[in-house]
C-alpha positions as CSV (number, residue, x, y, z in Angstrom):
1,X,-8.1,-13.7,-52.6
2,X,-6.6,-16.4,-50.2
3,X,-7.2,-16.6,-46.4
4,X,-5.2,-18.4,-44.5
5,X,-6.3,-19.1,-41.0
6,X,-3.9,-20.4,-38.0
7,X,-3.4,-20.3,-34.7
8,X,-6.2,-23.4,-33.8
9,X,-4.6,-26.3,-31.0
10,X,-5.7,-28.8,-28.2
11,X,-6.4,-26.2,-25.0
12,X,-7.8,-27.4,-21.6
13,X,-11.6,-26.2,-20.3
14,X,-10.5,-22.4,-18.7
15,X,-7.5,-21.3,-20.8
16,X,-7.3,-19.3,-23.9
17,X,-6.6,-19.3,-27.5
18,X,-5.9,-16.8,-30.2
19,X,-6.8,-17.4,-33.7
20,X,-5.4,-15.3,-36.7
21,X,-7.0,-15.1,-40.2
22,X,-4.9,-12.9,-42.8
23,X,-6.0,-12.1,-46.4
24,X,-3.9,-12.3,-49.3
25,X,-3.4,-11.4,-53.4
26,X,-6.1,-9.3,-54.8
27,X,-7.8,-7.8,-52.3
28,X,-10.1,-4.5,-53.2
29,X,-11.2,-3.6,-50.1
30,X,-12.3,-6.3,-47.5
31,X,-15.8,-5.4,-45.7
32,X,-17.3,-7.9,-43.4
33,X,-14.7,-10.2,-41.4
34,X,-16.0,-13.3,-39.6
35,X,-15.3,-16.7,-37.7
36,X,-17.8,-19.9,-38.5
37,X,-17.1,-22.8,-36.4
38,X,-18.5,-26.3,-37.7
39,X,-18.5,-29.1,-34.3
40,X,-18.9,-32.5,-36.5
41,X,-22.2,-32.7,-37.8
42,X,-23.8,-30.5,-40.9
43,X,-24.3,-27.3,-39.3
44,X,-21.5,-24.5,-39.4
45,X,-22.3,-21.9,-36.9
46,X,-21.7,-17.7,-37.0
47,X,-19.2,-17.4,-34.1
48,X,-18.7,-13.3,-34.3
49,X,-18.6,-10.9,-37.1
50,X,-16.5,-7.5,-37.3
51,X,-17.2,-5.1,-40.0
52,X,-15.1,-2.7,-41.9
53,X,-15.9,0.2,-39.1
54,X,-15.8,-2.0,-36.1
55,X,-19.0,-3.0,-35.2
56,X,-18.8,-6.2,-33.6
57,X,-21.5,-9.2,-33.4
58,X,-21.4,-12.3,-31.0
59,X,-23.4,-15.5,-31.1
60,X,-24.9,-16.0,-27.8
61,X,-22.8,-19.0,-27.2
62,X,-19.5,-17.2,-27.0
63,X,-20.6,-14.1,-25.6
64,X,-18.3,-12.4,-23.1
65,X,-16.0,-15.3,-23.4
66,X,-14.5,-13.8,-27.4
67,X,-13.7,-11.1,-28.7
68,X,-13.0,-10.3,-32.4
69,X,-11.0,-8.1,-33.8
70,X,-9.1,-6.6,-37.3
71,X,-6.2,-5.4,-38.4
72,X,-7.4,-3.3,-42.0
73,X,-3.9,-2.2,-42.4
74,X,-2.8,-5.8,-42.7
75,X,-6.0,-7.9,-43.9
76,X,-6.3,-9.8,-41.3
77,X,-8.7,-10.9,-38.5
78,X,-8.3,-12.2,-34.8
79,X,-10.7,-14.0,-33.0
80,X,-8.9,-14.0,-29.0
81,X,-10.9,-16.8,-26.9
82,X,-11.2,-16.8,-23.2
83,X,-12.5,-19.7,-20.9
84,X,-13.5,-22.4,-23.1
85,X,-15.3,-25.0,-22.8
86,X,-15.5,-28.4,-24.2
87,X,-18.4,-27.4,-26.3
88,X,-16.4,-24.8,-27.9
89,X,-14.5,-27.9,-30.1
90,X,-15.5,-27.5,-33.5
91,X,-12.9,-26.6,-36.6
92,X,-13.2,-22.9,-36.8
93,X,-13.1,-20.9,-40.5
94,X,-12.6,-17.8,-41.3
95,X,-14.6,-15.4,-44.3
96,X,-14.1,-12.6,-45.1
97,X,-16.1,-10.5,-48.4
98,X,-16.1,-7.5,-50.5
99,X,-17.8,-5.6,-52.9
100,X,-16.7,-5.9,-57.0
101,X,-18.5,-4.2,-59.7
102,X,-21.6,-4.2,-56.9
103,X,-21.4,-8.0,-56.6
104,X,-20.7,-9.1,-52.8
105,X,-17.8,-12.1,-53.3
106,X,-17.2,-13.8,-49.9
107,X,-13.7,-15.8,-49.5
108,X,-13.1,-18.9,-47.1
109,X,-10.7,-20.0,-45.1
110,X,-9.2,-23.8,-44.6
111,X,-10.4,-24.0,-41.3
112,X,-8.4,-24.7,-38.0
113,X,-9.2,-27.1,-35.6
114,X,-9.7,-26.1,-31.9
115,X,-10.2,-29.1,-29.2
116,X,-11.0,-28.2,-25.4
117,X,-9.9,-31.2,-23.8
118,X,-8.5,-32.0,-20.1
């Protein structure tokens, strides 16, 4: 399974960005859809989560500003970002997982840079 993430750019503080995440080749059947973003440094941070049935999970950070959503019909993921801020630069990944032979395999994306920049 491949995900290919795109959609990433230089924005200024205030406007919006859309990020799109699709999964490809032999998918079973995808369960837990996130975004990670990693600012330089070690630490990669949970940005939001979606599972299978919806249910949606925010880090406090980005709460109210993002919103993440799926497409199960197509694979893919969305993460829609509203007012950001400077401190929202980081490269942002995308992961996805699923459940073979009761074994939870998680897949990563290449990442995609975001800057917030006047």
């Amino acid at each position: 399974v491949q995900l290919q993430a795109y959609g990433g750019g230089l924005v200024q503080p205030g406007g919006p960005l859309r990020l799109s995440c699709a999964a490809s080749g032999n998918i079973f059947n995808i369960n837990n859809m996130r975004w990670y973003r990693q600012a330089p440094g070690p630490q990669r941070e949970l940005a939001a989560s979606i599972t299978s049935g919806g249910s949606t999970n925010y880090a406090d950070s980005v709460k109210g500003r993002f919103t993440i959503s799926r497409d199960n019909a197509k694979n893919t993921v969305y993460l829609q970002m509203n007012s950001l801020k400077p401190e929202d630069t980081a490269v942002y990944y995308c992961y996805a997982d699923e459940v073979r032979r009761g074994v939870t395999v998680g897949y990563w994306g290449q990442g995609t840079q975001v800057t917030v920049s006047s």
